[in-house]
C-alpha positions as CSV (number, residue, x, y, z in Angstrom):
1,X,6.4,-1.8,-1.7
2,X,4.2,-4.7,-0.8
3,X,0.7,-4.8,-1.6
4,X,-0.1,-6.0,2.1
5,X,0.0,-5.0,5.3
6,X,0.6,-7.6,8.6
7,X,-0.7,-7.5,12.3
8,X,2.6,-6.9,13.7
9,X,4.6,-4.7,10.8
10,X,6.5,-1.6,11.9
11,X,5.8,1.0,9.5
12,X,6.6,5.0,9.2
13,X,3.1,6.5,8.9
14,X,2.2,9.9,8.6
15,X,0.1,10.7,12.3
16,X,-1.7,13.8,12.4
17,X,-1.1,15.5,15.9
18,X,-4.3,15.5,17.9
19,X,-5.5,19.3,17.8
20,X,-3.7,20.3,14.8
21,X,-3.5,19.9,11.4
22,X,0.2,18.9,11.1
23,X,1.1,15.4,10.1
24,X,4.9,13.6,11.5
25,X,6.1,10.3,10.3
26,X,6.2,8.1,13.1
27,X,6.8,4.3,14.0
28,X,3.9,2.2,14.2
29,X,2.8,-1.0,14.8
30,X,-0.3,-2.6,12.7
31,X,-2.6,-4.7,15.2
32,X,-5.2,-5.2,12.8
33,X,-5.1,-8.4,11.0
34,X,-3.4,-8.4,7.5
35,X,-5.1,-6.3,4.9
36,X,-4.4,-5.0,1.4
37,X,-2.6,-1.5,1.6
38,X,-5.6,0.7,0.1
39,X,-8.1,0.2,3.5
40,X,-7.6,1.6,7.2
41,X,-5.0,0.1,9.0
42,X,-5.6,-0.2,12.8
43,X,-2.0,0.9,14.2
44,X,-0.5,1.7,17.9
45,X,1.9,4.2,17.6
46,X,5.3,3.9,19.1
47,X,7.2,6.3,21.1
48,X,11.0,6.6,22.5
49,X,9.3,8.6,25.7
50,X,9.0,6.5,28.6
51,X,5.8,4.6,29.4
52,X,3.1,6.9,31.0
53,X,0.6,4.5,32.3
54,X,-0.2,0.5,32.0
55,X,-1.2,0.3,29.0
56,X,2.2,1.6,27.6
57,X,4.1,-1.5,26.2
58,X,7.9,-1.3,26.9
59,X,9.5,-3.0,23.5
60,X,12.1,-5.3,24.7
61,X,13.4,-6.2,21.2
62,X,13.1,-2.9,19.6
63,X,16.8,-3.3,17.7
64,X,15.5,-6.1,15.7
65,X,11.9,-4.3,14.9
66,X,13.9,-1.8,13.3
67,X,13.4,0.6,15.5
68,X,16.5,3.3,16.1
69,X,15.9,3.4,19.6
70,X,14.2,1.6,22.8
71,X,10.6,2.3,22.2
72,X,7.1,2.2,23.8
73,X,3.8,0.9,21.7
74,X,1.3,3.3,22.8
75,X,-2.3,0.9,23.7
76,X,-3.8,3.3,24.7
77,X,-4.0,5.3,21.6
78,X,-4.7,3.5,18.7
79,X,-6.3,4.4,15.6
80,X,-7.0,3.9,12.0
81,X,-5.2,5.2,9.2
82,X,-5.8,4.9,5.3
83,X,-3.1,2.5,4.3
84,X,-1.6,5.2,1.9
85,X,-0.2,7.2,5.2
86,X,1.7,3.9,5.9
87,X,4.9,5.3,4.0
88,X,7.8,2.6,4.6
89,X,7.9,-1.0,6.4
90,X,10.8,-1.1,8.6
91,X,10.6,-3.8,10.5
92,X,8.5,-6.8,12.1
93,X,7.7,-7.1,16.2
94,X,8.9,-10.0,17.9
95,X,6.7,-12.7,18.6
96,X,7.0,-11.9,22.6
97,X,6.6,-7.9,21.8
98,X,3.8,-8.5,19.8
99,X,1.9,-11.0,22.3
100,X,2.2,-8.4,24.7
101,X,0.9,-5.7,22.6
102,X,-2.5,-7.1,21.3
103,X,-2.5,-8.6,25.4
104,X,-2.5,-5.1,26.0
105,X,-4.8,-3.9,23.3
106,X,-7.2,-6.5,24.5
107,X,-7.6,-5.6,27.2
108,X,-8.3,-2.0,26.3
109,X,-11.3,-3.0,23.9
């Protein structure tokens, strides 16, 4: 496993649910700048749900990010997570999926 992580990897991560104490890998993509695997990693997690309001990003090149299905980045709830719960790279976003996700996460912040 690399030593590194990139703004625009797609990793598995173990998420803890919000209000429980139960972890589930899950897709994710870093939007942090590139850091060394033992700090927090800002990600955005990604979904196959459909997009719930505007600051869900539809994927359009989700195939070639490795993803197994067309998938969401979810803006509007990013958060940190220590490098160690980043489990497996799968994938990079393309350059137009990842524009529109920091767009989007600009925005937010």
């Amino acid at each position: 496993m690399s030593s590194r992580m990139k703004q625009g990897d797609v990793w598995l991560a173990d998420v803890l649910f919000k209000g429980t104490r139960q972890t589930k890998q899950r897709p994710v993509i870093i939007v942090g700048n590139e850091l060394a695997l033992d700090v927090d990693a800002i990600i955005a997690p990604v979904t196959s749900q459909q997009p719930r309001n505007q600051f869900d990003v539809v994927l359009e090149y989700w195939n070639e990010a490795g993803l197994l299905k067309p998938s969401v980045a979810r803006t509007s709830k990013i958060i940190s997570v220590h490098g160690s719960e980043l489990k497996r790279h799968i994938g990079v976003l393309h350059k137009h999926d990842l524009e529109r996700v920091l767009q989007m996460c600009r925005k937010l912040f």
